[in-house]
N, C-alpha and C positions, 0 to 999 in steps of 0.2 A: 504494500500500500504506500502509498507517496507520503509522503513528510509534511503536514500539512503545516509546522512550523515555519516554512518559506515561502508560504502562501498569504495574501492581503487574510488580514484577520476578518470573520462576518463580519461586524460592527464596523469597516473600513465600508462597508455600503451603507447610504441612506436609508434610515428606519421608513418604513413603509407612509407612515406618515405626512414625515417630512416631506421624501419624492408627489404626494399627493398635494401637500399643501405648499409648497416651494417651488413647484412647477408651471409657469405663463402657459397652460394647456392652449388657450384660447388660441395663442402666437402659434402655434406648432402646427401641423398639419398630418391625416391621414389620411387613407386609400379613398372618403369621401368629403374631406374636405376639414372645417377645424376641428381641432381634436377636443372642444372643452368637452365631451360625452366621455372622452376614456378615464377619467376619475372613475366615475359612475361601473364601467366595467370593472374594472381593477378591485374595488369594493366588492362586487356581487360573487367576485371567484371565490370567497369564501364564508360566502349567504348562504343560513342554515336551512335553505330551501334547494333541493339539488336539482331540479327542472332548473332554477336560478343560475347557481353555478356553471350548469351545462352550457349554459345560452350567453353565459357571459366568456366561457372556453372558444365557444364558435368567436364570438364577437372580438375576442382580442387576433383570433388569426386573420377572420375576415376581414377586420376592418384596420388593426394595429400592422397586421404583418400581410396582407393581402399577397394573395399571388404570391408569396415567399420574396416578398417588395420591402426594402426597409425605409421607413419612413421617420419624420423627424421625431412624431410620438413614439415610435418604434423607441428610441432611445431610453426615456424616464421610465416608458413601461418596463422595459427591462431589467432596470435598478428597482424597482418594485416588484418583480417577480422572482427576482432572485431573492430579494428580502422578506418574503412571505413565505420561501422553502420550509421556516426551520416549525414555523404555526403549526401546532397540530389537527388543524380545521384540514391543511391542504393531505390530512387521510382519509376525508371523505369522499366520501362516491363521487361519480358523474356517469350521466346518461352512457349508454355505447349502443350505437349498433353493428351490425355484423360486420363494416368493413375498420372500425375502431380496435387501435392497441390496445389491451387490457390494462387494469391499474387506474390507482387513485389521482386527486387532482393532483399531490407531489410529481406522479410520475409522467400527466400531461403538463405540467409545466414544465420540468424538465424536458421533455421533449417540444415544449416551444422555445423554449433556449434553442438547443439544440439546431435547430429551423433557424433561429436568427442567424447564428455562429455560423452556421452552413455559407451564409453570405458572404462572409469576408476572410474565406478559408486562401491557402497559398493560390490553389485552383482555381477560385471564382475571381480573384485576384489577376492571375494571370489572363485568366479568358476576358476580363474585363476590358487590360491591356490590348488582350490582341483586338478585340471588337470595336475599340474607341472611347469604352465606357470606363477610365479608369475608376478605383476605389476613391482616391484622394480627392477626385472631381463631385463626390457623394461625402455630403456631411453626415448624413444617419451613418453610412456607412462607416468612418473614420472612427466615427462616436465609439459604434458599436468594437469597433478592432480594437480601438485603443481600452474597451473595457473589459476586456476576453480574460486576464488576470484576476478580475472580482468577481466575474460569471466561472472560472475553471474552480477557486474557492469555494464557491456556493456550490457548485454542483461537484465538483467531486467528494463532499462531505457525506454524500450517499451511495458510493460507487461501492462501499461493504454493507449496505442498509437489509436489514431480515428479509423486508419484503423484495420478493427476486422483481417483479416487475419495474417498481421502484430503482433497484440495482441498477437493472438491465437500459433503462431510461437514462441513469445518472453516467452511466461510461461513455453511453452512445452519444449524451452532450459533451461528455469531456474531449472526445477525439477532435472537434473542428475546433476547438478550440486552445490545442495542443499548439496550434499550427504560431501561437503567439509564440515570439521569442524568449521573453521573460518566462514561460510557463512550460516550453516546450521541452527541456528537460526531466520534468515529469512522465515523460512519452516511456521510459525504459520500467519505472514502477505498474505503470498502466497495463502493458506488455500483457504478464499473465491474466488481469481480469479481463481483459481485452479478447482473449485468445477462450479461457475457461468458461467464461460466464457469457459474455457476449456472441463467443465462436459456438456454444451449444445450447443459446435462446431455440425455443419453437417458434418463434418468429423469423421468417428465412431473409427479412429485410434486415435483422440484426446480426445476422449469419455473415450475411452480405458486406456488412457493413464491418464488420469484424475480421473480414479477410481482406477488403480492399485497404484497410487504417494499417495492418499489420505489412503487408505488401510496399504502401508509400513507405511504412518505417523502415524498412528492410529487415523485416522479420520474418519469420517461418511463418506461414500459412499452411503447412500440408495437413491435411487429413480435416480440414473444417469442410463442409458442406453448404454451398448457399443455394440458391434458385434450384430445384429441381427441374422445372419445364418454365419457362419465361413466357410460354405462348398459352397455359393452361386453362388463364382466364384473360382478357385481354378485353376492356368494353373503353376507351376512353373518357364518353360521357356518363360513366356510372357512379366516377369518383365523383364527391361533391370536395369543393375549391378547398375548404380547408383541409380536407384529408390529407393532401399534398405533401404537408408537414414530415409524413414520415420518409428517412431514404428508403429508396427502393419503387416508393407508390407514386411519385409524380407523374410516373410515365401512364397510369391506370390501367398498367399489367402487370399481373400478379397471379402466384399459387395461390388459391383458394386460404385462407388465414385457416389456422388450426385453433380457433373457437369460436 
């Protein structure tokens, strides 16, 4: 397990709070326009009503991170969501249906990190580059990289948590975020959960994901197993937008999920 003594201490992020009442929402903008509504979200993710919760989970991808877009609310939400990890509210439920990860709101939040981080990874970087679209020409963007060190803290805090779904959410944010320099030393601690836990998920998108992180590492990958058949289910308009979220499912083809 990583050393979490080298790591920004929690308390190095803004109490949930503060981000909520320190933040010019109104100034900022989302997928639909100003953001003063994402207060309002941000609160409901851990309203003791879980329809509630649910619809506030959609609402931050839909409209906070849209299309896997990062936006300038994109940012404060983040610092708010990594500071809500440690709440014991975020073990409550939320809605799922059939094509949803399993696990608590812990572990879909983690896995909206995750989704952010995906953004500003060495790759998305580069492709940026070659497209015209650099990173540094995107202010969410920059925001978000330069916070990758308080988001690796937050979330690798659960990369040994009981609950395996939880676990399995917490490494799978760790890896894009590995890709910081300050953090990415941690990449050799990571290795065996990486490989153990993530490489023999029954989720074949964490399989996936678990052999491609070991592979850029230059790590052993044999004997892990991901996609069995990639054409088994293939519908593109079945996925709804914020499914996205997870690696593997953007393309909306996929093995049939195993629950």
């Amino acid at each position: 397990m990583t050393d979490t003594h080298e790591l920004p201490p929690h308390d190095a992020l803004p109490a949930p709070h503060e981000t909520l009442a320190q933040t010019n929402w109104a100034d900022l903008e989302h997928a639909y326009g100003p953001a003063d509504d994402v207060p309002k979200m941000l609160v409901a993710l851990l309203d003791t009503n879980q329809a509630v919760r649910t619809k506030a989970l959609d609402r931050i991808h839909q409209v906070v991170h849209h299309q896997n877009t990062l936006y300038e609310a994109t940012v404060p939400a983040a610092l708010y969501v990594a500071a809500i990890l440690p709440d014991p509210r975020t073990t409550w439920s939320v809605d799922k249906d059939h094509r949803s990860f399993p696990g608590n709101m812990r572990a879909e939040l983690l896995g909206w990190i995750n989704s952010i981080a995906n953004e500003v990874t060495d790759v998305a970087e580069a492709n940026g580059i070659k497209h015209g679209f650099p990173l540094d020409d995107h202010p969410p963007a920059v925001a978000v990289r330069d916070m990758r060190p308080l988001l690796f803290s937050a979330a690798v805090a659960y990369a040994d948590d009981d609950d395996r779904d939880v676990r399995e959410a917490a490494i799978a944010a760790c890896i894009p975020l590995l890709d910081d320099p300050q953090v990415r030393h941690h990449r050799a601690a990571l290795v065996p959960l990486v490989r153990e836990i993530l490489g023999t998920s029954e989720l074949w998108q964490y399989r996936e994901r678990a052999i491609d992180a070991l592979d850029a590492w230059g790590e052993d990958s044999t004997g892990l197993e991901g996609q069995r058949d990639p054409f088994w289910f293939c519908n593109p308009t079945s996925v709804p937008d914020h499914r996205t979220r997870y690696p593997g499912a953007d393309a909306g083809c996929s093995e049939e999920p195993p629950f």
